[in-house]
N, C-alpha and C positions, 0 to 999 in steps of 0.2 A: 644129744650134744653135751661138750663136756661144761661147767660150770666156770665160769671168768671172774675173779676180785675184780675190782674197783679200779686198782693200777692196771690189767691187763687190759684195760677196754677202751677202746676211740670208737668215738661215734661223730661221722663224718658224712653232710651234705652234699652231693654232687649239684651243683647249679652251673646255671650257663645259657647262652640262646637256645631257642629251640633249633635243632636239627647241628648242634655243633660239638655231637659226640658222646653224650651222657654216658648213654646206654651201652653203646657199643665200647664204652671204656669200661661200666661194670661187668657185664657179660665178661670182657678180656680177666679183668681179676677174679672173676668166679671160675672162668676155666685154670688158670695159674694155681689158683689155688686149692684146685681139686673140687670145686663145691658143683662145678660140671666136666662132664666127660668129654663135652665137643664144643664147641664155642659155636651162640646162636647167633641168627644174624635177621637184623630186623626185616630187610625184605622178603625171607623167609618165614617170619612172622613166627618164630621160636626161641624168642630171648626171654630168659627167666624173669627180666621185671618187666617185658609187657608180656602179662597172660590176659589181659582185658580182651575182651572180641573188639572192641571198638577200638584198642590198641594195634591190634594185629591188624584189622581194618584200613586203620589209618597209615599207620605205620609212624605214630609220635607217641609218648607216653603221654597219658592223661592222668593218670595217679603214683601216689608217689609209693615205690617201694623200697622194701625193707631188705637187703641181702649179709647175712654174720659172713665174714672172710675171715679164715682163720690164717694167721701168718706170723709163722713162727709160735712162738708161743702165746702171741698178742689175736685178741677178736676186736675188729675192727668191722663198725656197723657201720657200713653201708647204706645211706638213704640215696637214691636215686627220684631226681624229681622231674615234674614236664617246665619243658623253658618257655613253652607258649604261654601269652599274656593273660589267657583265658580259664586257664589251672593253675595262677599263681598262688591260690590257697593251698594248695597240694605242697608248696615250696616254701610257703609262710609257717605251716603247723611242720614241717621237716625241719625249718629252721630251728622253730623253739626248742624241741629235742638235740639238735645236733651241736658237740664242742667244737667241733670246726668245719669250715668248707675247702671243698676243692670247685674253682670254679673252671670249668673248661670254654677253650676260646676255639674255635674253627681256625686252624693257620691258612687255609683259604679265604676267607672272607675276611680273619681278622677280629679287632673289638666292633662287637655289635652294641646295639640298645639292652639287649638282654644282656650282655655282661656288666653293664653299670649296674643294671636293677639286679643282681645277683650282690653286684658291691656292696651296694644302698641296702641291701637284705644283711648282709653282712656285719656293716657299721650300727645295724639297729641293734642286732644279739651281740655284738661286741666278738664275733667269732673270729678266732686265729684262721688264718686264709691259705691258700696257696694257688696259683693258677696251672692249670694246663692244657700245655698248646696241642691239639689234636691233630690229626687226619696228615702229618709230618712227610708221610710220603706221596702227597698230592703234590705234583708239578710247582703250579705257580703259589707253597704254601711260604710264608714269609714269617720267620722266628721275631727276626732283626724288628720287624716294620711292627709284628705284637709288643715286643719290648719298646720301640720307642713311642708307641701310641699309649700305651700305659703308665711308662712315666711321664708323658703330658699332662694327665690325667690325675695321678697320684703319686707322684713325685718320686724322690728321692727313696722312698722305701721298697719301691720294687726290685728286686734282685734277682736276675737270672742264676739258677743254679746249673746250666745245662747250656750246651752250644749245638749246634747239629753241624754235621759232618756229611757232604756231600761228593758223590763223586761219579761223573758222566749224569749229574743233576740226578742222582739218585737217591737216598736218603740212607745214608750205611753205618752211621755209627752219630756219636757225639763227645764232646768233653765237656768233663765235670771240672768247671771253676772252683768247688773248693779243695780237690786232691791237685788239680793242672792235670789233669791224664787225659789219653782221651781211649775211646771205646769200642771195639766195632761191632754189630750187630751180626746174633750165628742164630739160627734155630730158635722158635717160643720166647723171644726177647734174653736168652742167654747173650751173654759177650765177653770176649776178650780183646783186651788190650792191644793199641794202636798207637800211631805216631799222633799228634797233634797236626793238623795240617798248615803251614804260613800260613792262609788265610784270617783263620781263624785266631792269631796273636792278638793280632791290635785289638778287637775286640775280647777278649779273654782276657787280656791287663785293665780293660777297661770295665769291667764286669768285676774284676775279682777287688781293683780298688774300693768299689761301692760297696761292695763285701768286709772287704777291711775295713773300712771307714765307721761301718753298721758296727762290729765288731770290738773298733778303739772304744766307742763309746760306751760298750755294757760296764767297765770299769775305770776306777784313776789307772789302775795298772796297767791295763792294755793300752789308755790313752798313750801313757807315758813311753811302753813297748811300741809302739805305733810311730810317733813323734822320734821315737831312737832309731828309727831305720829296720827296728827286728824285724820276723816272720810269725806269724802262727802258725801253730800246728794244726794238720784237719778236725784232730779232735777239738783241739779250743775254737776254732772255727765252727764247727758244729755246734760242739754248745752254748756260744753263743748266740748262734740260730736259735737253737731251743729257746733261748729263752726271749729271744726278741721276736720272735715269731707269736709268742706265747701273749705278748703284751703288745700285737696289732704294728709293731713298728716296723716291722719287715717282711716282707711278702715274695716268697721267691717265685722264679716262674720254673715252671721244669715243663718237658713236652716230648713228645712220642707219636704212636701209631698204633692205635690200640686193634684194630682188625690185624697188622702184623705183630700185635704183641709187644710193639718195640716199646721200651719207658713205660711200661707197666708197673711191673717189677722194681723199677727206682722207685717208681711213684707209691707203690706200698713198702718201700723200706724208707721215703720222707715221713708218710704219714705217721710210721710207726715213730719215729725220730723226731719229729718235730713238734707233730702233732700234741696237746696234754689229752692226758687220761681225764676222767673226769673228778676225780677228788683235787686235781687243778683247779677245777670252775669253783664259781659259789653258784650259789639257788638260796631261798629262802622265802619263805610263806609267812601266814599270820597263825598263831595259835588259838586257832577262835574259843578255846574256853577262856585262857587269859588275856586276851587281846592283845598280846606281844607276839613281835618279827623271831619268827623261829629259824634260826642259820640252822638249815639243814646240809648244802654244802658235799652231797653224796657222802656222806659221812656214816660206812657199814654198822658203826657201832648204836647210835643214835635210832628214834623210834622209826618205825617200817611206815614209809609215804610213797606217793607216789601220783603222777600227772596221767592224764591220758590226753595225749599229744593226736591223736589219730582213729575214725572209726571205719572201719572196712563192716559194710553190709551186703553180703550175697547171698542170691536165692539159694545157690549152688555149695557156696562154703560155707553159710551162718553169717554171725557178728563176729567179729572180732573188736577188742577196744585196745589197742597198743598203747603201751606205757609206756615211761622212763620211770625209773626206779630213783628218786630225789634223795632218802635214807634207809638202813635196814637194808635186811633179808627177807624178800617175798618167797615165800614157800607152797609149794601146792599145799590148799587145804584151808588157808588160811583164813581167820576172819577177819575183813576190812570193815572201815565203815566210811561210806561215800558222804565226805561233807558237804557238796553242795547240793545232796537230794536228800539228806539226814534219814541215810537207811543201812541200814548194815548190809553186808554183800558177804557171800562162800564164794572163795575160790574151790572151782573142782580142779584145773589142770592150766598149767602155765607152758608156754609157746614161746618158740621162737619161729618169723614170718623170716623162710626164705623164698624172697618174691612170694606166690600164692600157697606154696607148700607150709604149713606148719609143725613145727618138732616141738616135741615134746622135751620138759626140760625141768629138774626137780626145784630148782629155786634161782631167784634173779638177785644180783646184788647192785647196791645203790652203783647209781651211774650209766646201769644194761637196762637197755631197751627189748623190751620182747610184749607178750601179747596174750591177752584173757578173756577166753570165749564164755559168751552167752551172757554177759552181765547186761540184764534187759534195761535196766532202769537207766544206766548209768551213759552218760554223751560225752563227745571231744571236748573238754576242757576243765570236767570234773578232777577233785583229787579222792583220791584215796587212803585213806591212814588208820592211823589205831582211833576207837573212843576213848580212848585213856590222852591222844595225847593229837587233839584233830587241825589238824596244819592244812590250811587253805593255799594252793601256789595258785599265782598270778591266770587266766583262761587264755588261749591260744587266740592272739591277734591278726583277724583275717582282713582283709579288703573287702568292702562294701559293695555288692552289686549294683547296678545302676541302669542296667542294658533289660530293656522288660519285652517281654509279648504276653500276645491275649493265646490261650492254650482252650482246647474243648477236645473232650474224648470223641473216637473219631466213631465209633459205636454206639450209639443208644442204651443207656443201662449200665456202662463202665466206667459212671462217674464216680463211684466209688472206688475200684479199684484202681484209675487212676489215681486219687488221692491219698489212697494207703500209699500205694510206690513211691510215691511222690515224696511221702512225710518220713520211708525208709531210706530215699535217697539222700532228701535235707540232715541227717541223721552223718551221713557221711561225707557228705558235701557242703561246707560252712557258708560257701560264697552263692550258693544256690537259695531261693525262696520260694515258694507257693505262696499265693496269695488271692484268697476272696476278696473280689473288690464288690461289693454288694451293690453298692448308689451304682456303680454303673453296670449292675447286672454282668457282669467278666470274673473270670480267672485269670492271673496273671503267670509268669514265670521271671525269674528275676535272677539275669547272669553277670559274669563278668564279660560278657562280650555276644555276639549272634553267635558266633560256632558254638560256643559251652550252651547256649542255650538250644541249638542243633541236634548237641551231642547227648543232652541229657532227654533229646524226646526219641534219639532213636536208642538210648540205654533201655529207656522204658518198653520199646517195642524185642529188642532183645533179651533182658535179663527179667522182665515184670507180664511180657507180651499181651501189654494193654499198647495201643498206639492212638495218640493225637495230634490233631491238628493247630499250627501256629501261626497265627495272623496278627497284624497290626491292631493295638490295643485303642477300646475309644478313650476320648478325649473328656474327662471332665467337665464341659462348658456348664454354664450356668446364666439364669435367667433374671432383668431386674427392667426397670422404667427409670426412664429418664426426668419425664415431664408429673404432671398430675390430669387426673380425669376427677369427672362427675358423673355417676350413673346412678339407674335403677332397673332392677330386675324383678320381674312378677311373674311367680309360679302359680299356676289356677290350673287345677285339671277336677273336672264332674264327671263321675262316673258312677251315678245312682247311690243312693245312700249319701253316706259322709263324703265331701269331698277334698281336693287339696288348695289351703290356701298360704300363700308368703310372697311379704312383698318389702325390697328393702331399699334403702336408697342408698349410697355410699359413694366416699371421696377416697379417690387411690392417689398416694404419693411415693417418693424414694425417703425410705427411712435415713438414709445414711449409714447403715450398718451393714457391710457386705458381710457381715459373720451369720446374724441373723435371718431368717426365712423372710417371717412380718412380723411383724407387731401391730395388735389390733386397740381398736379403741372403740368405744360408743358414746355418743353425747346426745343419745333421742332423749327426748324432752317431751311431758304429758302424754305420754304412754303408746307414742304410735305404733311403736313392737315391744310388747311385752318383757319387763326383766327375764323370763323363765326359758325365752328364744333367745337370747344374747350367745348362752355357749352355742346354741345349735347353726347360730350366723360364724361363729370363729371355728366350728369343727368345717365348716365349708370352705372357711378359708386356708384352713390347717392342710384340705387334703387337695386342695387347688394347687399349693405350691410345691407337691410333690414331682408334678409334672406341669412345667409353664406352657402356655398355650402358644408360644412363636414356634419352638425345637423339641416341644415335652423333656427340657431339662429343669432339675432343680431353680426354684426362685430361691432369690436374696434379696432383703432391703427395699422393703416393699414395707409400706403404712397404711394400714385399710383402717377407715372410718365410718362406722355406719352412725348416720345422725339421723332415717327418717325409715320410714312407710308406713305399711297397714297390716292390719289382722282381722281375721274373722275369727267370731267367737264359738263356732263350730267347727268350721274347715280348715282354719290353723293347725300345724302341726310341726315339731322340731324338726323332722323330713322336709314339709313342703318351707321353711327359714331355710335347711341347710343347703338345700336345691337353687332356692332364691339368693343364696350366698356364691354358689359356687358358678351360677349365670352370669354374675353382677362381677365376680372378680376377673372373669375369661373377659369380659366385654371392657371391662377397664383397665385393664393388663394392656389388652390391644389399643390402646386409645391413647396409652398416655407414652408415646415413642417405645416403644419394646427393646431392649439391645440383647446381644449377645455378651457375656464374658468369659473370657477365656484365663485357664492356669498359666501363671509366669512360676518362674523356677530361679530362683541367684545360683548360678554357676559359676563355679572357679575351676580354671584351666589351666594347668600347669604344662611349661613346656621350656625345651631349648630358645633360651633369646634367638637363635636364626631362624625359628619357624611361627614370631610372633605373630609376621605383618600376613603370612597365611591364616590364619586361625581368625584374626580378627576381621579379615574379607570371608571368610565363610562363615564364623557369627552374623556379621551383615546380613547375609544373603539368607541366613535364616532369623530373620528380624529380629534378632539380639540385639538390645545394647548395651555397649561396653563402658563401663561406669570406671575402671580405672586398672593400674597393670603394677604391681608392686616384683623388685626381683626377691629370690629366695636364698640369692647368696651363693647358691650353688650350680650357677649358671642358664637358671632359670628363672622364665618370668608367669609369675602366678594371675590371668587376666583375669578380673572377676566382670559379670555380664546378668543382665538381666532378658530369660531370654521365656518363649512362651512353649510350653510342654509339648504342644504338640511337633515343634520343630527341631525337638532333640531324638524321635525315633530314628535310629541310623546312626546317631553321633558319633558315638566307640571306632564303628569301624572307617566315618569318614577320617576322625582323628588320628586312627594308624595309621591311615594311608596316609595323610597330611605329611605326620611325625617321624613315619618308620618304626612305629610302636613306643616313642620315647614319651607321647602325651598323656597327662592324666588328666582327668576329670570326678568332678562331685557336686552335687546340688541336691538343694529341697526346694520344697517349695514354699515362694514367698508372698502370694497373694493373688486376686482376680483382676483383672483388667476388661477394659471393650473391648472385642475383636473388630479387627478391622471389616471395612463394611464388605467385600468380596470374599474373607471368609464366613462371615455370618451369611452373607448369599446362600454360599455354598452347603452351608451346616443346613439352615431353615428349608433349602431345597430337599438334602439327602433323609432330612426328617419327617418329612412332610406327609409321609402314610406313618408312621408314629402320633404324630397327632391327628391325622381321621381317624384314628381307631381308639383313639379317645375321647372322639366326638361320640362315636356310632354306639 
């Protein structure tokens, strides 16, 4: 492929709801523009950006790819992302790479939940935007009703650039508000020229005012032109887009039919128009030898850096680490040096990803995204630069997973190879986690949602073909007393020779420290157990409270006191104290009210003020309480709640369903509590050959 400066290159996100045209709009520009011979189609499960089997499967993207569109003489990179809520890290590390987006709306359904959070994506990277309306020749698909549900929404800077043109409710052409023509559609989204239809006036002065209006503003001059009654020309009309586009103030809509190809072809001669190259953008790092802000700026002249925004891992095609090129000229050959693992790196061969294919490609200039296989050391959010001149940029911000199961190989002996996969996958997938949970004896898995975490155990039986099993995760409860006892325990066993003797007496209380196991004390007095037994009484107690004697869960806050017994001055031994320790703590444990405690979590839930008084009837019902509800200004109210861990398994997806996919959530965890007494029933019950078998 040929080599692009810095000016030639847009690099452009596709976001939007899931199932509201992504794909099937890139596919259309990869056939236009020659990059495929036949245009794929996803229910035939041969679209160049889903080549995943789990893609083709599904029939939704799950990762995001990469497609170069060459047009005209401009390269225009292509990221195509998944709109479901559960690969929104796929959309997160595409955004940071990308100068702008194109968000696409379904004209059948309209604005979804996924198209604000594409916004909301938006407003974070500061990206120049543009909307488009898809699927145009669907029956009941509504331009008008996208356009005024968006300036509700976001006011006065949305600008149709486009009108659709209907006729016997067909979808045959459009006019362009800023020339006034209008279009008709012929063959592969080619057109020629048509009458404007009456219909279509009233709204078309209406449109093109808010055009003009955008417009007076970029200058005193055009104010003042504006205010006189003049006209603009399309070209100052346009460039005025360019540059109010450029600066987030204006956001036009344009839309089409991308399976008929129709507003393709506009849609990549906006891009190319409106869209900045990226010596537009800034970027900038730290120079970690001087510890100064390095404006880097895609700036070709400046030292060679570079981000890795993206890690593709397959069995089948290797690693790949996808860049953006921040300054400089990346060269096959090259030697980098990875600053955030302080290793130096050989480039052998530099790539560019069309969808899963990669091309080879002699050097990348600041601004182009492309891609450098085999760099084993190096992860998504490293940079890359010179040791002469080593620039740290910002690491790619993903969404925290929060959605967990308990995960076990489904084989005997592929616990290992489970957890290679597993640590090849986290490699590529930021928002995914493995996790040894040891205290409770579990493996975890940790998604943004149940499907992602679905989808990542049947990747592993596809592309790793290790398979396991995913079940509800236990529960960390823990064990403490309420009250206080008095006991003694006496170990004596004779069996010829020497035999065993320990004997101890001791007071159990609640320490008050739920952080704490126990804390031990001794206050015997005139020698009834030996100083040189004291540790051997506290390692009995040390390994008592590994496993408490109600549920064999971890003990907390517990005060053991040994103030009395006896010894024999042969048959005593640290064995036969620590035996007589670990009798006396099982027997005072039970004596002194035993309880259960269970994990609480502070949760914050973010959501549309009209779906509060839902959220906090099903916090209730899972014995949440709601400590108070602050709004975020942005039409949402953020509930914060104290709720117990166990009753958050399920949450993500009751909350979609609640929401419509608009609710967030996040928590840690904030402390131990009592369970209530019919949970502790139920736990002490399901546990109850756990502790025989710690009797026996």
């Amino acid at each position: 492929m040929k080599v692009y400066t810095t000016d030639r290159i847009r690099n452009v996100v596709i976001l939007g709801h899931g199932g509201s045209g992504k794909t099937s709009l890139v596919e259309a520009m990869a056939y236009l523009s020659g990059v495929t011979s036949r245009m794929g189609s996803i229910s035939e499960g041969n679209t160049v950006s889903d080549y995943d089997k789990e893609e083709i499967k599904r029939k939704f993207s799950i990762n995001t790819t990469v497609m170069p569109i060459i047009w005209g003489d401009i390269k225009v990179n292509v990221l195509d992302t998944p709109g479901y809520f559960d690969f929104v890290g796929e959309a997160e590390e595409a955004a940071a790479a990308a100068d702008a987006a194109v968000i696409v709306i379904n004209g059948k359904n309209g604005v979804e939940v996924g198209t604000q959070k594409a916004w909301e994506l938006c407003e974070k990277y500061k990206l120049p935007r543009m909307f488009f309306v898809s699927n145009m020749d669907v029956d009941n698909a509504s331009f008008r009703q996208v356009v005024e549900d968006l300036t509700e929404l976001y006011g006065k800077k949305i600008a149709p650039i486009h009108l659709p043109i209907r006729e016997n409710e067909k979808f045959v052409g459009y006019v362009n508000v800023v020339r006034q023509e209008g279009r008709r559609w012929l063959e592969k989204g080619e057109k020629e020229p048509c009458d404007i239809p009456d219909y279509s006036m009233e709204y078309l002065e209406k449109y093109r005012e808010n055009l003009l209006e955008a417009v007076a503003e970029t200058s005193e001059e055009f104010m003042d032109r504006y205010f006189a009654g003049e006209t603009f020309s399309p070209a100052e009309i346009m460039a005025a887009l360019t540059m109010n586009v450029d600066e987030c103030s204006i956001v036009p809509v344009a839309m089409g039919s991308p399976v008929n190809f129709q507003g393709v072809i506009n849609l990549l001669d906006d891009i190319v128009q409106y869209f900045p190259s990226p010596d537009k953008r800034t970027i900038a790092g730290i120079n970690m030898k001087t510890s100064e802000i390095y404006e880097a700026n895609y700036d070709f002249a400046k030292a060679k850096s570079a981000f890795v925004f993206k890690t593709i891992v397959d069995p089948f095609i290797g690693k790949y680490s996808l860049v953006k090129v921040a300054s400089g000229v990346i060269k096959n050959d090259d030697l980098l040096y990875n600053v955030n693992r302080d290793e130096e790196v050989k480039l052998n061969k530099l790539y560019v990803m069309e969808g899963s294919k990669p091309i080879e490609v002699p050097e990348l200039h600041a601004g182009d995204i492309g891609a450098i296989g085999k760099l084993n050391v190096t992860r998504t959010g490293d940079t890359l630069a010179t040791k002469n001149t080593p620039i740290q940029y910002a690491g790619v911000d993903t969404s925290t997973p929060y959605t967990y199961k308990r995960y076990f190989a489904k084989n005997k002996g592929e616990e290992d190879k489970v957890a290679q996969a597993l640590a090849k996958m986290m490699l590529e997938d930021l928002t995914m986690k493995a996790v040894n949970d040891a205290e409770n004896r579990q493996t975890l898995i940790y998604g943004m949602g149940d499907q992602h975490i679905d989808i990542i155990a049947s990747k592993l039986l596809s592309k790793y073909k290790v398979e396991i099993e995913l079940a509800r995760p236990k529960v960390a409860f823990r064990e403490t007393i309420r009250k206080n006892s008095d006991v003694e325990a006496k170990y004596k066993k004779q069996s010829g020779g020497h035999g065993q003797y320990g004997h101890v007496k001791m007071r159990f209380a609640n320490s008050g420290d739920m952080e704490t196991p126990y804390v031990f004390e001794q206050v015997v007095v005139g020698g009834a157990v030996p100083k040189n037994y004291f540790p051997a009484v506290e390692k009995g107690i040390q390994e008592s409270v590994q496993r408490g004697p109600l549920a064999a869960y971890p003990v907390v806050g517990v005060k053991a006191t040994l103030y009395d017994g006896s010894y024999h001055p042969v048959d005593s031994s640290e064995m036969a104290f620590k035996t007589a320790a670990i009798q006396a703590f099982k027997k005072g444990f039970m004596e002194a009210s035993p309880v259960l405690l269970e994990p609480i979590a502070s949760l914050k839930v973010t959501v549309p003020d009209k779906f509060t008084g839902d959220v906090m009837g099903d916090l209730n019902k899972r014995r949440g309480r709601v400590l108070g509800m602050n709004p975020d200004h942005k039409g949402n109210q953020i509930i914060e709640a104290d709720i117990p861990m166990m009753e958050l398994y399920g949450y993500s997806t009751q909350l979609r369903s609640m929401t419509g996919g608009s609710g967030n959530f996040a928590y840690e965890f904030a402390r131990y509590e009592q369970a209530p007494s019919d949970i502790q029933a139920k736990e002490v019950e399901a546990r109850a050959s756990k502790v025989k078998s710690m009797e026996e």
